[in-house]
C-alpha positions in Angstrom: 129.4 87.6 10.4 132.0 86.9 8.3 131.5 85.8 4.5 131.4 81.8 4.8 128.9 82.3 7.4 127.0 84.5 5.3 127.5 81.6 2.5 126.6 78.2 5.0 123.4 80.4 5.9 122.6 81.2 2.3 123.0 77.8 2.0 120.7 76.7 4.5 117.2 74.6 4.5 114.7 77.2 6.1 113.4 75.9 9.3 109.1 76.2 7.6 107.1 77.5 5.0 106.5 79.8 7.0 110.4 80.9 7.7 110.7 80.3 3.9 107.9 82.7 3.3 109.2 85.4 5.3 112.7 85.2 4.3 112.2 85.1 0.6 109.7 88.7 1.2 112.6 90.4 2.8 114.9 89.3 -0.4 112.3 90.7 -2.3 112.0 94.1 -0.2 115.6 95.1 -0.4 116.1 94.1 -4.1 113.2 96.2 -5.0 114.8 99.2 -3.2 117.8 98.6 -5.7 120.3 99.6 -3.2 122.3 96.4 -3.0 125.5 95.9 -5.6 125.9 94.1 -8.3 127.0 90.9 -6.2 124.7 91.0 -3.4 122.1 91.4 -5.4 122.7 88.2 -7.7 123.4 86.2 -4.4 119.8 87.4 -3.3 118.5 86.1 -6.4 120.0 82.8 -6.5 118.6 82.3 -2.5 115.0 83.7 -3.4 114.7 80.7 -6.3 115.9 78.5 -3.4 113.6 79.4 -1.0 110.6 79.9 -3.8 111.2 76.0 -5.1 111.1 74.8 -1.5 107.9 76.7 -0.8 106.8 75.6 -4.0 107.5 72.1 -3.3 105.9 72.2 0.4 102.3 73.5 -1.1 102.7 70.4 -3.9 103.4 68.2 -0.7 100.4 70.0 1.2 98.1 69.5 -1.9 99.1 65.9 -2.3 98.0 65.6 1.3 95.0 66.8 0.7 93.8 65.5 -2.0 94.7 61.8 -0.1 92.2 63.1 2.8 89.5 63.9 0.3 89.5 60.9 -1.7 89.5 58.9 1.6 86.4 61.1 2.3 84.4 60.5 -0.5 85.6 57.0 -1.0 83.8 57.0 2.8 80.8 58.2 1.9 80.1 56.3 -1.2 80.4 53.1 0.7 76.4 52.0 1.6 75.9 51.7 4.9 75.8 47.7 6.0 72.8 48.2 8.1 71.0 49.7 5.4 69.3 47.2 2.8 
């Protein structure tokens, strides 16, 4: 993989939060073992805040979702019945 490959993929939108999730804990496991240069290691760092805003903004979409359902749901069962009088 040459480095403008490595660069476009860096670059890229991760497919889920799941993808996300898993790409942004192997960032994490290789600059932990502190092996990687000085370079590497900055590019890693710049692609795990990428990859930890869209997570973060997929759980703020998922919680916006939810709280939609439940106030559906309770606007639901707060309506009387119109059989019941």
């Amino acid at each position: 993989m040459t480095k403008s490959t490595k660069n476009a993929a860096a670059l890229s939108q991760p497919e889920s939060f799941e993808a996300a999730s898993a790409e942004l804990e192997k960032i994490v496991i290789a600059m932990e073992a502190g092996q990687m240069p000085l370079e590497a290691s900055l590019a890693a760092y710049q692609r795990g805040v990428e990859l930890l805003q869209y997570c973060q903004s997929k759980l703020q979409n998922a919680q916006q979702q939810v709280r939609i359902l439940e106030a559906g749901m309770v606007k639901n069962f707060s309506q009387p019945d119109s059989n019941e009088h």
